[in-house]
C-alpha positions in Angstrom: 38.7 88.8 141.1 39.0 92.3 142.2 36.9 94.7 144.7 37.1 98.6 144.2 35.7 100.0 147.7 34.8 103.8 147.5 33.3 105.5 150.5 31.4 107.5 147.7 30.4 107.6 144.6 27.7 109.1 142.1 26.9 105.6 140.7 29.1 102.5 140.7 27.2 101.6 137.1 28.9 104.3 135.5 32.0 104.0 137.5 33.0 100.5 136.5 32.2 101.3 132.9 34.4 104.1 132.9 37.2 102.1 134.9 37.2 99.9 132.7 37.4 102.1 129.1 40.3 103.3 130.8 42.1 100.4 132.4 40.6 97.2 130.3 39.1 94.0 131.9 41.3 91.2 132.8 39.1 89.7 135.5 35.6 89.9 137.5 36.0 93.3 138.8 33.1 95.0 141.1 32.9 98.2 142.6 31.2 98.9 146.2 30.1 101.4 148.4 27.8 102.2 151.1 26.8 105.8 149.7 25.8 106.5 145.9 24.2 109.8 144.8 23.5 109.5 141.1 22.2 105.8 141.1 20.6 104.1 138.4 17.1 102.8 139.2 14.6 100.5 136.7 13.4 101.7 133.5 15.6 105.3 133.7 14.7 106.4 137.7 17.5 107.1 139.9 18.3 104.6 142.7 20.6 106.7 145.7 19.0 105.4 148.9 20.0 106.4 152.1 24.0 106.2 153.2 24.5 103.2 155.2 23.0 101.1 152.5 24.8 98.7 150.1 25.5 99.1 146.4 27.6 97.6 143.9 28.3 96.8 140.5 30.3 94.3 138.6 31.6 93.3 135.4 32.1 89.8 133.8 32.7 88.5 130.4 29.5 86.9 128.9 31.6 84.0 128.0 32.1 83.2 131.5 28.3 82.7 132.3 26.7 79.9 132.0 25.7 78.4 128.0 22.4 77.9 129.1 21.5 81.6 130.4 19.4 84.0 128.2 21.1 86.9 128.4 17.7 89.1 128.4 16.9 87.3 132.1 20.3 87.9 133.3 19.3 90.0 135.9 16.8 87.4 137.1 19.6 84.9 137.6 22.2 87.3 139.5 19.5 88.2 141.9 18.7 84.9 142.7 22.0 84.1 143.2 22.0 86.8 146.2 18.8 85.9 147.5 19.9 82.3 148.2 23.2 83.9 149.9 21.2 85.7 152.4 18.7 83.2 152.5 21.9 81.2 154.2 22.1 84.0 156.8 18.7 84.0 157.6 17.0 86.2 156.0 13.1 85.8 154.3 13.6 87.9 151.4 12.0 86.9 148.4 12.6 87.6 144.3 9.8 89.3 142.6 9.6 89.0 139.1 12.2 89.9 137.6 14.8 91.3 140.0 13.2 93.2 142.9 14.3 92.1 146.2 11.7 92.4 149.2 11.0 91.3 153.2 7.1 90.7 152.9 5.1 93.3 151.1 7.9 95.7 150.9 10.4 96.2 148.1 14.1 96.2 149.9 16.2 96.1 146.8 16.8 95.9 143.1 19.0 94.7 140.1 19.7 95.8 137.0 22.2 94.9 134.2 23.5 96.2 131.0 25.3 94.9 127.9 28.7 96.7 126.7 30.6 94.7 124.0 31.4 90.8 125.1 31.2 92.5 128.9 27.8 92.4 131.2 27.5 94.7 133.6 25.4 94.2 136.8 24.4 96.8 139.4 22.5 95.7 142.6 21.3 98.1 145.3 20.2 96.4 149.0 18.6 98.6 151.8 20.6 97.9 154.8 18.7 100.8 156.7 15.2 102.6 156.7 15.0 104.8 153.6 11.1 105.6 154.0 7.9 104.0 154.6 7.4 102.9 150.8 10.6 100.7 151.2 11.6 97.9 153.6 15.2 97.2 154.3 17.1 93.9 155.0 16.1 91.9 158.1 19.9 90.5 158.9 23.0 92.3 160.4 25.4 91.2 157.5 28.8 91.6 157.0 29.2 93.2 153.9 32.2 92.5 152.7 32.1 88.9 153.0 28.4 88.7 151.7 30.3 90.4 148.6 33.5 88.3 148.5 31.4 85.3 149.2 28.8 86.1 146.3 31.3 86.6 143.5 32.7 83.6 144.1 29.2 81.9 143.5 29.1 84.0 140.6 32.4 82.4 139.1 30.9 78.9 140.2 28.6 79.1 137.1 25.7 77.5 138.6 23.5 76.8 135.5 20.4 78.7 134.4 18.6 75.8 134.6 19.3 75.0 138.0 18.6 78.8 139.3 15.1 78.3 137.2 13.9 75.0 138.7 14.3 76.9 142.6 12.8 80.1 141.3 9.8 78.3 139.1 8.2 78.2 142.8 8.8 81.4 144.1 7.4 82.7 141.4 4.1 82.8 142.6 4.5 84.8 145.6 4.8 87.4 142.7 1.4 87.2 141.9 -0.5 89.7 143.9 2.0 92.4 142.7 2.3 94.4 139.4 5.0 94.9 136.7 5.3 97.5 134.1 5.0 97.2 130.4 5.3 99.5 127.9 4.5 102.1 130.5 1.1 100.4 131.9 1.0 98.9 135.4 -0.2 95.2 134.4 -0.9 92.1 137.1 0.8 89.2 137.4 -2.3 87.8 138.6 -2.3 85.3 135.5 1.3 85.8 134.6 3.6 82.0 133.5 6.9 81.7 133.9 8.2 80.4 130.5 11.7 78.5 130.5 13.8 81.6 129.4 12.6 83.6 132.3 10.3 85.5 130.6 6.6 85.9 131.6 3.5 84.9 129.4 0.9 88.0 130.2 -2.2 88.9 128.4 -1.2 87.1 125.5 1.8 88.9 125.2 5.7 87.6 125.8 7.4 90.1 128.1 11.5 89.9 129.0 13.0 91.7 132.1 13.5 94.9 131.0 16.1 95.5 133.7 
């Protein structure tokens, strides 16, 4: 396992893909820093926040996840794995569907995650600090480089799909008073199902996390 720290960085997305074109992949490698100016957001919208805040990315062969995990809910299952970590410190965030971390009403934080070759690549964003009033940011003092150290090593424990599914089956519902996008319409998840792969059932219509 190996941690990059920068103390800047455009994105750490596109700095771990071009890390590794240049120097391969031999092991779960993640890149971190507290500032990013060129961040990757959902569906194409930047994600920078506010320096002080935490971002990352890493990288891991998709034969080291778990058989069971659809790869489209991917991101679903990485951010759970986070929000039971600071769930242990004592915090009350919460998952909305699919990969949006928030404290109440208020989105704190995000995931997203991309396929190149046999590698998946996962970027995370968490608002340690105030960014504005239309975001929240994390109710805990962590230490971030044990919340990171600690987290990949869950990561490498391969706790099963299932498993992360059957927890997050009932938090799914605190989801419901929010809205998702799909193909570019805001849509409820007033009436939404959670089917087995982690995608929803909406309006008749099968939708995947698109993040």
């Amino acid at each position: 396992m190996k941690i990059i720290s920068l103390k800047e960085v455009g994105s750490t997305h596109e700095y771990l893909k071009n890390y590794i074109k240049k120097e391969g992949y031999t092991e779960l490698i993640c890149c971190v820093t507290k500032y990013q100016t060129d961040g990757i957001g959902s569906r194409g919208n930047s994600w920078s926040g506010r320096k002080g805040n935490l971002f990352f990315s890493f990288a891991i062969k998709k034969e080291e996840l778990p058989k069971d995990l659809p790869l489209q809910s991917a991101s679903i299952y990485f951010s759970y794995l986070l929000k039971k970590q600071l769930e242990k410190l004592g915090s009350k965030v919460w998952l909305k569907w699919p990969n949006d971390f928030y404290i109440n009403e208020l989105k704190v934080g995000g995931t997203i995650t991309t396929a190149t070759g046999n590698l998946l690549l996962c970027g995370i964003g968490l608002n340690l600090l105030e960014v504005s009033e239309e975001f929240g940011f994390l109710d805990i003092s962590i230490d971030e480089n044990e919340l990171l150290n600690d987290y990949l090593i869950n990561i490498k424990k391969e706790l099963s799909w299932q498993d992360v599914l059957n927890e997050y089956v009932i938090e799914f519902k605190r989801s419901e008073k929010f809205h998702v996008t799909v193909n570019n319409h805001k849509v409820s998840l007033k009436d939404a199902q959670l089917n087995d792969d982690g995608s929803i059932q909406i309006n008749g219509e099968k939708v995947f996390s698109l993040r």
